[in-house]
N, C-alpha and C positions, 0 to 999 in steps of 0.2 A: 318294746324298744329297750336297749339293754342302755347300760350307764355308760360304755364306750359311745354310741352310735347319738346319745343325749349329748354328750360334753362334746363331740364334733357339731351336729346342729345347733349349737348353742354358740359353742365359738365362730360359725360361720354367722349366723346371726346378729355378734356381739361386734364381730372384724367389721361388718356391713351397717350398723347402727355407726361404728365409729367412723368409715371414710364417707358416710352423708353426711354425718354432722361437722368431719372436717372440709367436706366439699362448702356446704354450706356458708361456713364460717369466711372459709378463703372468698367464695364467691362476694359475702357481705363487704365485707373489709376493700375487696378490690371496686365495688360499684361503690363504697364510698368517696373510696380515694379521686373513681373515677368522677363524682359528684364534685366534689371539692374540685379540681384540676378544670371542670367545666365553669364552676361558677368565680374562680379567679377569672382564667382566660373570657367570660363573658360568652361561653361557648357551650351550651343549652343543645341537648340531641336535635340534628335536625336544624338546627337555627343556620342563618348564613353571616357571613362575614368576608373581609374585604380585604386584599392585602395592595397595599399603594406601594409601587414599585419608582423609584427616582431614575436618572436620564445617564449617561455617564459624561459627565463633563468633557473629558478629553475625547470623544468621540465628533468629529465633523456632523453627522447625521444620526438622528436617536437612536439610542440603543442601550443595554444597560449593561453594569459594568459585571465581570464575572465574580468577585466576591457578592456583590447583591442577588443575583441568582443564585447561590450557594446558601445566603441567606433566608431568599423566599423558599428554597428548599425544607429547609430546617424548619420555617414556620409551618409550613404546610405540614408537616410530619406530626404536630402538636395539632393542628387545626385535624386530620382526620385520625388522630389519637379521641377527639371528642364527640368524632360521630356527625360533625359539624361540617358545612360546604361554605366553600371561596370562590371568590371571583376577585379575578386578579387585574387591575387596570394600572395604566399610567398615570403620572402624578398632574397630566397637565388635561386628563380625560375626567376626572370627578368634580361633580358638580351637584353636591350636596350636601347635608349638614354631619350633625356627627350624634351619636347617641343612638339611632333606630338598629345598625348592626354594628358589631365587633370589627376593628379597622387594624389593621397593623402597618402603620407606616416607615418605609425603611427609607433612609437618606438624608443627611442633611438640607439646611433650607437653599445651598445655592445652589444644586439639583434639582429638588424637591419644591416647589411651591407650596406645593399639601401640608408638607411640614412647615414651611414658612407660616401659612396661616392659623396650624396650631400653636405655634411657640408664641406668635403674636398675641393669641386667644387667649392660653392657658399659662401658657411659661415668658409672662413678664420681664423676670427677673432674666432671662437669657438672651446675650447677645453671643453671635456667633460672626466673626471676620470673616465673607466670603473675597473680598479682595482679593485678585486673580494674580496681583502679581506678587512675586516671592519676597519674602521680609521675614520675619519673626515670628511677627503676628499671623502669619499667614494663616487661618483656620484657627484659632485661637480661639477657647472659649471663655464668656464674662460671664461668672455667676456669682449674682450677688457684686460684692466688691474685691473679687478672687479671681484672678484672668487665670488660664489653663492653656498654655504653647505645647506643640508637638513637637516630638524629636522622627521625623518620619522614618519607619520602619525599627525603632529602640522603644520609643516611648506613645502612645495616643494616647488619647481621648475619647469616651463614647459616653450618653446618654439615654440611660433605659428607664421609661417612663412609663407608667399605666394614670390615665388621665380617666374623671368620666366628667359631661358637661352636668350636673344636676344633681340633687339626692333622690330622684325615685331609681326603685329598686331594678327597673326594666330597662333602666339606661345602661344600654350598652358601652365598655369602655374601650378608649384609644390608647393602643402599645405605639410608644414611639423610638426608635432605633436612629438615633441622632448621630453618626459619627464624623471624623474629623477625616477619615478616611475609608475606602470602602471597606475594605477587610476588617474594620472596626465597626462594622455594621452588623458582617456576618457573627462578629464577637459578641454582639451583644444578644444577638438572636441563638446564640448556641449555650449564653449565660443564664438566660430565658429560659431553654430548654433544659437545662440541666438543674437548676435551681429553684423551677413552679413553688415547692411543694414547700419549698424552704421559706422561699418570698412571700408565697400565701399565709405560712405561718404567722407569721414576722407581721405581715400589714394586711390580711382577711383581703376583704376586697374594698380597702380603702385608697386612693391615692398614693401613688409614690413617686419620688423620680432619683433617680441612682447614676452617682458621679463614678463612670468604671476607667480603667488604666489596662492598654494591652502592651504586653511586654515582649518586647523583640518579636517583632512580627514577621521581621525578615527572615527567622529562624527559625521561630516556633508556631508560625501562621496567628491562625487569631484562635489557639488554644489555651494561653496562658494569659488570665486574666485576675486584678485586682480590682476588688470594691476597695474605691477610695471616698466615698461619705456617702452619707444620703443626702443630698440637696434639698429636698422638697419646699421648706421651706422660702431658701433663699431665692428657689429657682422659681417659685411661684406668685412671691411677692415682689412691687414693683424695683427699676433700681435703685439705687440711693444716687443724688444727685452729686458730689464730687466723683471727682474721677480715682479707679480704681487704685487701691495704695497697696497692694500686694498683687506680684505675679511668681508663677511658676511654673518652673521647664521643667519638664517629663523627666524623671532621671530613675 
């Protein structure tokens, strides 16, 4: 073998050490990531999970509203990002507890019962104005001693919460998608999706709940969104017994 015919099998040898070991590496790094993004979401290969769908109010007969399916869309999209299966039911079909699988509940409580009994549960500190008829307050969120008014279709409100009931490790946890209105449900679930990685950082997989603001929704859909606090706190502890001394309109 001459020393041309050496420095070609050698380079071809040397090309082929280097794209397995950069196969390898990319492979590493992406089943990490994929690790992490399972064990936020509580979404283990294989494991199953639940997505609770709400009613549409202004519907005479059940049915849901079409930003909420645009929503459970978006979930779904992350739920088989993890290799993970769903089962999709209505809010007024479950009848059981919470922890054995991963739950994604979308809807406010005066759609949503499902939701009504988590915020009851877990989120103390939240009340939420379903009063049907038009005012102010109309949907209004109380957190803490902070009210939060909507400017319909300018300004909303939404609530993105990862809850788990317990500290053992197996306890699966409950996403909640609280909005003031539907397309601020889809917001939150697209906030969710776009942001895993960033939230995981930020809070591992401990509790959270996230006070969010959709801006101009009549314009911009539920694309444009602000983190306006983290709540956890206030929204998990009970209320404070005077009546609220600060409110504010979406602006």
């Amino acid at each position: 073998m001459n020393d041309d015919v050496r420095n070609i099998a050698l380079g071809v040898i040397a090309a082929g050490i280097s794209a397995a070991l950069g196969w390898l590496a990319r492979t590493y790094l992406w089943k990490r990531k994929l690790r992490r993004k399972q064990a936020f979401l509580g979404l283990p290969e294989n494991s199953e999970s639940l997505l609770v769908v709400n009613r549409d109010p202004a519907a005479t007969e059940p049915a849901v509203h079409r930003f909420d399916v645009f929503a459970l869309l978006e979930l779904s999209a992350l739920i088989k990002d993890c290799g993970a299966h769903v089962q999709v039911v209505t809010q007024d079909a479950v009848h059981q507890g919470f922890g054995e699988r991963t739950e994604f509940c979308v809807g406010g409580p005066g759609s949503n019962r499902r939701m009504a009994a988590h915020m009851a549960a877990m989120l103390p500190g939240v009340r939420v104005n379903i009063d049907p008829e038009p005012g102010p307050d109309r949907g209004a969120f109380q957190i803490g001693s902070e009210r939060y008014r909507m400017d319909p279709g300018v300004s909303e409100y939404v609530l993105l919460a990862r809850l788990t009931a317990g500290e053992r490790r197996e306890v699966r946890p409950v996403f909640l998608f609280c909005g003031q209105r539907a397309i601020t449900n889809q917001a939150a679930t697209r906030y969710l999706a776009r942001h895993h990685e960033r939230l995981a950082r930020k809070h591992g997989n401990n509790a959270f709940v996230l006070l969010l603001k959709v801006v101009n929704s009549q314009a911009y859909g539920p694309d444009v969104v602000e983190l306006v606090a983290d709540v956890t706190r206030a929204a998990t502890s009970p209320l404070p017994a005077p009546a609220p001394r600060n409110s504010h309109r979406a602006s």
